[in-house]
N, C-alpha and C positions, 0 to 999 in steps of 0.2 A: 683378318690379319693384313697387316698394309704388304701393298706389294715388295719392299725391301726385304722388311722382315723374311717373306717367303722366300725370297730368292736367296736369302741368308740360310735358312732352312735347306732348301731343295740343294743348294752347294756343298753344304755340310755333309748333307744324306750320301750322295752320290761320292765326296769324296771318300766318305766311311764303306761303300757298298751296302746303303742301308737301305731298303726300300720302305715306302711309306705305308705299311701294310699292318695288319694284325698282327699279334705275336705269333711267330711258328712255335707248332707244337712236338712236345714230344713224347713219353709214352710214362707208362707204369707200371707199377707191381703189385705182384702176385704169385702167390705159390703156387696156385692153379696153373693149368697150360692155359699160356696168354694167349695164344692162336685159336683158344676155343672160345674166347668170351668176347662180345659187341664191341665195337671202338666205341661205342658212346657210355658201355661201363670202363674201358680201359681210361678214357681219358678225363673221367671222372674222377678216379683213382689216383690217377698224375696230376689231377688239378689241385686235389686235398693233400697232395706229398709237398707238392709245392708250396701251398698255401702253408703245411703245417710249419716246412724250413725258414718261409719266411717272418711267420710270427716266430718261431725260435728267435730270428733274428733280430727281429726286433725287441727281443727281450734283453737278448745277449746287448744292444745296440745300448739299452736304459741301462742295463747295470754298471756297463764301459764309461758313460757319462759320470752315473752319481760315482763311480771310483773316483773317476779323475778330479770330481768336486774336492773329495773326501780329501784326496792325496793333496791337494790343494790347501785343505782347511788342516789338515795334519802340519804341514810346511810351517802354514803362520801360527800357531799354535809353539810349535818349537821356537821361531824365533822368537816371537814373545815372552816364552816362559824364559830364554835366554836372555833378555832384556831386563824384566823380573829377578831372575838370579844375579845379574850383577847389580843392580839395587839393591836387593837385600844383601848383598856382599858388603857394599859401602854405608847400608844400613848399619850391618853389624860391624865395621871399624868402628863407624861413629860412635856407636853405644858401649864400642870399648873403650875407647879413649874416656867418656862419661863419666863409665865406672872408674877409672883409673884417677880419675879426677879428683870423683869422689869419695877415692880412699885416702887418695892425700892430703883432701883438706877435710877429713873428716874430726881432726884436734881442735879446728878451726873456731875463734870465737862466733859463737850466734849474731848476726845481725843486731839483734836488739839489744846485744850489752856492750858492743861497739857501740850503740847508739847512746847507750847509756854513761859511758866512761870516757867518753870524742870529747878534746877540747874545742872541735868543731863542730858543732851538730848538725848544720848546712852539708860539711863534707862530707859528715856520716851520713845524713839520707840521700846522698847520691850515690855515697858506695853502696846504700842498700838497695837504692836503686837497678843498679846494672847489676846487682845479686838477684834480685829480683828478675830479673831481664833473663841473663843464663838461665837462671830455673824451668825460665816458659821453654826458653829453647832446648834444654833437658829433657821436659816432656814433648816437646816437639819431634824431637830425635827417637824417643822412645814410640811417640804414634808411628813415625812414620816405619821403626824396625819391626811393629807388631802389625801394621799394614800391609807390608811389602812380605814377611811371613806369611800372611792368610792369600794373598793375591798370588805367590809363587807356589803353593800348596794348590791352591784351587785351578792352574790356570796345570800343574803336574797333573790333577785328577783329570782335566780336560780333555789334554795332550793325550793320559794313556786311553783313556773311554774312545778317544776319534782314532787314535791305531788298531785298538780291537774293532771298530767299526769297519778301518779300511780293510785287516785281514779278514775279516768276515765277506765284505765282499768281494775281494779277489780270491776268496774261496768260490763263490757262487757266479762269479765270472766267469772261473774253468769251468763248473758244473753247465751254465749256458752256452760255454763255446762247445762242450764236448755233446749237447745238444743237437747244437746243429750241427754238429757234425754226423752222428748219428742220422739225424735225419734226413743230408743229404747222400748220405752213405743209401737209405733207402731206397732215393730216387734213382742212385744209378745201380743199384741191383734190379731194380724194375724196370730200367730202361735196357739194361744191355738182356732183361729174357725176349725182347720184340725183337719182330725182324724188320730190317729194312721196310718191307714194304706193311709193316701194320703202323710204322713212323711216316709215313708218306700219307696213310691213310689218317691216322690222328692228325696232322698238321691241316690235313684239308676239311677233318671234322672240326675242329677248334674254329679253321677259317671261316668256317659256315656259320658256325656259332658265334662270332663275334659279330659277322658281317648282317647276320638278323638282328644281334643288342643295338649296332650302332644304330640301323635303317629306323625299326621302332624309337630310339631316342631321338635321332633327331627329327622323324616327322611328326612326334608327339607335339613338338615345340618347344618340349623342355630348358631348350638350351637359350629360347629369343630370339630375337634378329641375329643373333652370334655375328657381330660385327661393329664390338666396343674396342677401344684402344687401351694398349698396355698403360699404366703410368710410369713416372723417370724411372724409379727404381724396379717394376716388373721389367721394361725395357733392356734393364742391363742384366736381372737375375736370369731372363728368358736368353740372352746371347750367351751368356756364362753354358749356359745348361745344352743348346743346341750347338756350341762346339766342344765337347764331349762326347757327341754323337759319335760309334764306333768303337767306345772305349769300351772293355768288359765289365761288365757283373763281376761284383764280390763281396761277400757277404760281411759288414763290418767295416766295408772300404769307404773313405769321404774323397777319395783322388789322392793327387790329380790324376793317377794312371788308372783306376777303378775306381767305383762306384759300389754301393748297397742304395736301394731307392729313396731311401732318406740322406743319405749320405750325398746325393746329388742334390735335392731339395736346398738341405741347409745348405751346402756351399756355394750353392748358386746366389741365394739371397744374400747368405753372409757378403761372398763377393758385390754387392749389389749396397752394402751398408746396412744392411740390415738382419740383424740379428736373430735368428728363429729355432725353437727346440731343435734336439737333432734326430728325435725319431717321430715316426708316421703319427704311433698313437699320441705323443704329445701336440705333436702339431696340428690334430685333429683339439684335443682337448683343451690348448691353451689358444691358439688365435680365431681369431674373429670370423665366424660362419658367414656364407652366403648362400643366397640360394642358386640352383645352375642356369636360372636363366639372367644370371647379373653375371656371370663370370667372363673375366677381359684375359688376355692373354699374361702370363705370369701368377696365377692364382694358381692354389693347390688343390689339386683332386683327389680324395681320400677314399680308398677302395677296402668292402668285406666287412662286416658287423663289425669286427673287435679293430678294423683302422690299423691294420696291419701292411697295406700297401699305398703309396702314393706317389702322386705323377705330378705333373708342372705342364697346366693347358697353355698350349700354341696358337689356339686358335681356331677355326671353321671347321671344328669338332675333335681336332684332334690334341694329341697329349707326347710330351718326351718326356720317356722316363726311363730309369733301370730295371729291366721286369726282371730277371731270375736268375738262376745258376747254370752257365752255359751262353747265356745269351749275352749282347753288345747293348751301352744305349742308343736308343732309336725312337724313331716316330710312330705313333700306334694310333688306334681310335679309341677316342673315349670312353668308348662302353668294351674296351678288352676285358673289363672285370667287373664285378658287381659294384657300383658305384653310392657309396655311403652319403656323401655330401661332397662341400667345396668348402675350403680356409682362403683368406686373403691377407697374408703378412705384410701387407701396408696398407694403409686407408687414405692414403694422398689421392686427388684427383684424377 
């Protein structure tokens, strides 16, 4: 990490009261007496409450996306079908006027015995001419009111098909919000059966447990000389992100006054010009892998089988990210959680 950057970092921290440390931990539940069972099943138990609210969340996180698509594609779908209706509106004057035409020169001699009875016959094939002429544009008229009928029918089929889509899934939006809700409903019935001091004791066992992932990562070598430079746009998505530090966790938040971990991710980048899904698992599955010992500062760390957690690396091992419900974002070590792989939402130099 260049020495600015740090000092941008280390200002931030300290103005937040953040320290540059592992996450603090906190506790779980259990219907058993918690005071009777090991801190290292109690905060196993916290770690899976946690993990389960935050895939909630990120589920909750995809369906709030494709809504707002939907709500989107609903929108244009109306105007257009409204576009569509007055077309066929002025479709169907014209074809009245047509008919109306058409009834009143329906006595009318035939072309061809005007043609036939003309002391001019020149004049007469020119009026047959521009008889001929109207005719085309007759059926011109008619294509286009039986066109504009199939295209405002088809484009009303479309409209109501993407309404029932949108109410389907702001049906299953509430069903994911009340999810997680639920589930961190859990977390704090299991947090408040601890006491004070078995939450003092989980913080310093979690701290232990991170403080071995990291040690093993990084003397594995995993990571490389861990000493590549951001590029332009990591540069400004990593300032985006490190002054946030301080801000709360909240589950579904993109800011600016909260976060959810993807919620920080993408608006760091978005901020940055660059555009990125907005939840973990997409981000995992739609940009461009690397491996962790290529990773520069602004690159995505994607945490847990199912890429339910992600972080945004700073640098000389470490990560800023929004870890959970309760906490602020802050500075952690990269191995605070089981670590899936690395994205890199831009490929500039």
């Amino acid at each position: 990490m260049s020495g600015r950057l740090l000092r941008l970092v280390c200002t931030a921290a300290v103005a937040a009261g953040t320290v540059l440390a592992p996450l603090p931990a906190a506790a779980v539940p259990d219907p058993q007496a918690p005071g009777q069972r090991p801190v290292a099943e109690l905060l196993t138990d916290l770690q899976t409450l946690y993990r389960d609210a935050e895939q909630a969340t990120e589920t909750y996180n995809a369906t709030e996306e494709r809504l707002k698509k939907q709500r989107a594609e609903v929108d244009r779908l109306d105007s257009e079908l409204a576009r569509a209706r007055l077309t066929l509106h002025d479709s169907r004057g014209a074809a009245g006027r047509l008919a109306r035409e058409q009834y009143q020169n329906s006595t009318a001699i035939s072309p061809y015995v005007r043609l036939l009875l003309a002391r001019d016959p020149q004049h007469a094939l020119d009026e047959g001419h521009v008889i001929g002429q109207l005719a085309r544009e007759r059926a011109e008229t008619v294509g286009r009111l039986v066109g504009s009928e199939k295209k405002s029918d088809g484009l009303a089929r479309s409209a109501r098909k993407a309404l029932d889509t949108q109410l389907t899934l702001a049906a299953r939006q509430k069903k994911d919000r009340d999810d997680v809700r639920n589930r961190l409903a859990d977390v704090e019935k299991l947090l408040t059966a601890l006491t004070p001091d078995q939450l003092t004791a989980l913080a310093a066992f979690e701290k232990t447990d991170v403080d071995k992932a990291q040690q093993k990562l990084v003397t594995s070598g995993a990571l490389g000389d861990d000493n590549r430079e951001p590029s332009r746009s990591g540069d400004r998505a990593l300032r985006y992100a490190v002054q946030q530090i301080g801000k709360p966790y909240e589950w579904g938040a993109e800011g600016p006054k909260t976060y959810d971990c993807s919620g920080l991710t993408s608006e760091a980048w978005g901020h940055a010009g660059t555009s990125i899904p907005r939840t973990s698992e997409e981000q995992w599955a739609e940009l461009p892998r690397i491996p962790l010992d290529e990773l520069r500062p602004g690159d995505l760390v994607i945490y847990f089988p199912e890429a339910t957690h992600v972080a945004m690396y700073l640098g000389d091992g470490k990560i800023v990210q929004a870890p959970r419900t309760g906490e602020k974002v802050q500075v952690s070590p990269i191995a605070s959680y089981p670590i899936l792989g690395a994205v890199r939402p831009d490929q500039a130099p």
